[in-house]
N, CA, C and O of each residue as an XYZ file, in Angstrom:
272
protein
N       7.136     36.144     71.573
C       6.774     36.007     70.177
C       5.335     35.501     70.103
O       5.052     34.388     70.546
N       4.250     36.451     69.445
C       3.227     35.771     69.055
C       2.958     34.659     67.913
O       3.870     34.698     67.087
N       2.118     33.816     67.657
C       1.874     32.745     66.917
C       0.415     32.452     66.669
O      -0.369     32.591     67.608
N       0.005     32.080     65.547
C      -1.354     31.688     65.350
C      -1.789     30.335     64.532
O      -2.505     29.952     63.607
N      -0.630     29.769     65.759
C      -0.403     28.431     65.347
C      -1.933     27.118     65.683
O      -2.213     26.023     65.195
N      -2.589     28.019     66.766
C      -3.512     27.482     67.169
C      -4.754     27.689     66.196
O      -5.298     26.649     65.824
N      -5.208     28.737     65.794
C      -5.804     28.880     64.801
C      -5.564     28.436     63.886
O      -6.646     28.158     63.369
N      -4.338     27.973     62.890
C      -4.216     27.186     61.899
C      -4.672     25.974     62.237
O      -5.439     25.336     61.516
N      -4.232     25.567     63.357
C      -4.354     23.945     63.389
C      -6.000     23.638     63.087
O      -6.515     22.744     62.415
N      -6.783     25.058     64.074
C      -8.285     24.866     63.918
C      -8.809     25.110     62.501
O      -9.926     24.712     62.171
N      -8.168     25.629     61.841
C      -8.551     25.761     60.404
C      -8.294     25.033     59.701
O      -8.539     25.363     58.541
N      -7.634     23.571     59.913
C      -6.915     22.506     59.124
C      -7.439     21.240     59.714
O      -7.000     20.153     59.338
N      -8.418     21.354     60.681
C      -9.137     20.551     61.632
C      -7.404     19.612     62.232
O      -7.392     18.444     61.842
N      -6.538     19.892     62.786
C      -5.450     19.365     63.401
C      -5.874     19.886     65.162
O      -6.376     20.855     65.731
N      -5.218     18.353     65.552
C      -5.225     18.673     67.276
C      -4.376     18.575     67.474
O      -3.759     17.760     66.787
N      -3.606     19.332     68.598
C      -2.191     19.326     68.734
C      -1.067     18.265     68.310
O       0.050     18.492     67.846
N      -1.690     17.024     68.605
C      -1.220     15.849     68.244
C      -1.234     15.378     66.752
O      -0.183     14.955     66.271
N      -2.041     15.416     66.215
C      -2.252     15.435     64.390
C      -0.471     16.414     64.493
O       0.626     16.038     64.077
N      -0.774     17.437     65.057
C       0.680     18.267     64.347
C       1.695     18.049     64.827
O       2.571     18.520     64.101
N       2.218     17.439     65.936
C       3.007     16.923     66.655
C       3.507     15.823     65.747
O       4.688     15.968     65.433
N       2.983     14.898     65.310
C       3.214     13.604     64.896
C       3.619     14.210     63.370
O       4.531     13.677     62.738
N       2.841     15.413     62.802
C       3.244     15.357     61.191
C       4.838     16.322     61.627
O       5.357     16.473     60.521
N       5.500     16.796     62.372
C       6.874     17.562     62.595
C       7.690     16.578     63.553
O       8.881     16.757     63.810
N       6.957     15.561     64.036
C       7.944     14.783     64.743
C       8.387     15.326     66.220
O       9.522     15.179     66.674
N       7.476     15.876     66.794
C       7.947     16.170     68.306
C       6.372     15.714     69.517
O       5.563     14.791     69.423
N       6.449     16.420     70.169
C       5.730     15.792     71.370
C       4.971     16.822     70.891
O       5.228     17.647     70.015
N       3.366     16.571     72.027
C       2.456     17.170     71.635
C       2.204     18.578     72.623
O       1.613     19.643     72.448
N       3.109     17.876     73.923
C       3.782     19.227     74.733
C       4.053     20.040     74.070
O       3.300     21.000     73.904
N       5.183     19.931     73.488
C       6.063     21.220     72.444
C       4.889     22.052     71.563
O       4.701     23.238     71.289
N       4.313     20.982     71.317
C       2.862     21.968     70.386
C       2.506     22.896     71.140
O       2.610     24.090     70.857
N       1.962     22.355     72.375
C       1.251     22.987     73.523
C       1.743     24.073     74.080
O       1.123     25.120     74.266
N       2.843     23.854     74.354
C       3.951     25.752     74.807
C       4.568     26.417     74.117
O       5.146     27.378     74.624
N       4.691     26.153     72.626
C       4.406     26.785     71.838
C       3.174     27.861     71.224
O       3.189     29.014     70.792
N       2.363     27.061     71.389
C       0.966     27.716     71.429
C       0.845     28.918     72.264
O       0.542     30.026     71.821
N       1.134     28.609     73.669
C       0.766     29.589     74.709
C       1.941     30.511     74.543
O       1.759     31.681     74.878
N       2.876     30.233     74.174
C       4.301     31.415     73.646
C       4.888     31.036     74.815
O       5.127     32.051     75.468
N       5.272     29.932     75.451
C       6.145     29.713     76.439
C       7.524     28.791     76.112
O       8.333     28.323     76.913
N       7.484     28.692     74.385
C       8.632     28.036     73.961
C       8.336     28.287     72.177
O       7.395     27.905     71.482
N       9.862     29.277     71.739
C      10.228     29.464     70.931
C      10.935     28.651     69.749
O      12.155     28.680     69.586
N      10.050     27.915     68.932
C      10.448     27.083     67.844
C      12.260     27.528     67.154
O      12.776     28.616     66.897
N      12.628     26.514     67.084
C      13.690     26.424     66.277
C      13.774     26.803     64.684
O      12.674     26.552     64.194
N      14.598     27.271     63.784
C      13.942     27.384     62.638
C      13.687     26.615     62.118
O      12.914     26.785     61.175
N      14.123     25.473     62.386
C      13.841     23.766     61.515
C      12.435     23.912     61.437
O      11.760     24.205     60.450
N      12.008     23.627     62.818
C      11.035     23.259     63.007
C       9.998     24.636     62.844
O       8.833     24.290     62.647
N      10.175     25.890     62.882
C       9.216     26.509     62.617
C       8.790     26.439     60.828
O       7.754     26.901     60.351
N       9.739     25.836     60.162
C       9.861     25.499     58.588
C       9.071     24.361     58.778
O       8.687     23.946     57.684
N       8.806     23.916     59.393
C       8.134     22.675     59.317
C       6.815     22.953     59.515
O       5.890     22.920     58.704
N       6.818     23.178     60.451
C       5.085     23.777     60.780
C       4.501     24.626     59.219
O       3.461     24.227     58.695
N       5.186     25.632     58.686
C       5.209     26.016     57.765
C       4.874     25.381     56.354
O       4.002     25.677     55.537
N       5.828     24.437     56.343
C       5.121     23.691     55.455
C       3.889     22.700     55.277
O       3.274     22.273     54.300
N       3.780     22.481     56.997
C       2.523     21.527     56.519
C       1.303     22.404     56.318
O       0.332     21.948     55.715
N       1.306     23.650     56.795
C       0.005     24.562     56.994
C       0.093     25.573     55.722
O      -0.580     26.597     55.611
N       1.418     24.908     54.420
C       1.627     25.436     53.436
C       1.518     27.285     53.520
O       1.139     28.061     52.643
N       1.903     27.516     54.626
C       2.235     29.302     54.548
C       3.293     29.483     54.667
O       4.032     28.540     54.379
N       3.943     30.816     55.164
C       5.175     31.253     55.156
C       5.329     31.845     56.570
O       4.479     32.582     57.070
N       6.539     31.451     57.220
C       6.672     31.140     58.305
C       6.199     32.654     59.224
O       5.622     32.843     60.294
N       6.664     33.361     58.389
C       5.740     34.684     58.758
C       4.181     35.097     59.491
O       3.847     35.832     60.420
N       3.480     34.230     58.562
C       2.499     34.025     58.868
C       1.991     33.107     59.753
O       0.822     33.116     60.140
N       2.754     32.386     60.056
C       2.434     31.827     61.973
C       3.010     32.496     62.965
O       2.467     32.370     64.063
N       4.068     33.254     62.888
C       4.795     33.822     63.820
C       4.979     34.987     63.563
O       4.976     35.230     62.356
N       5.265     36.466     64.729
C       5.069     37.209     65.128
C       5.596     37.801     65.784
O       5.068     37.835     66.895
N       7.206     38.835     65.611
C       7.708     38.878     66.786
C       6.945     40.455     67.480
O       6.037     41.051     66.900
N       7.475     40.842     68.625
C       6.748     41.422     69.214
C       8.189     42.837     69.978
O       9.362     42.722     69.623
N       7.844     43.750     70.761
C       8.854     44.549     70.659
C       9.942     43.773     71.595
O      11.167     43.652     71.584
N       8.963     43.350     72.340
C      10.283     42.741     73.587
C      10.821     41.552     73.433
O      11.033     40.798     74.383
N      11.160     41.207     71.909
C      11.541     39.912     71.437
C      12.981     40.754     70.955
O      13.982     40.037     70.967
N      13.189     42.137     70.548
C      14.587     42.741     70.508
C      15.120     43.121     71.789
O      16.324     43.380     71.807
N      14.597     43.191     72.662
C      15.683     43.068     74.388
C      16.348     42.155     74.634
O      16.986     42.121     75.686
């Protein structure tokens, strides 16, 4: 799954940690998330969502080999 979670954060001046702390998880989870090596929950992709006030759509991205 792609994400342009990293680019928001840079467009909201947030460092991984700023966003970590406003969803309540580690700043890891930010971090492999980012690189697409860990797939948000929907809680939490609602969360991200709301603080970057878009629609969850618009951070995330699935891709073809996300239906295999």
């Amino acid at each position: 799954m792609k994400n342009k979670l990293k680019v928001l954060r840079a467009m909201n001046d947030f460092t991984q940690q700023d966003l970590a702390d406003k969803i309540q998880v580690s700043r890891q989870t930010i971090n492999t998330i980012e690189k697409g090596k860990y797939v948000p929950s929907t809680l939490l992709a609602l969360k991200m969502a709301s603080v970057f006030k878009v629609n969850v759509l618009e951070i995330f991205e699935m891709e073809d080999s996300d239906w295999s």
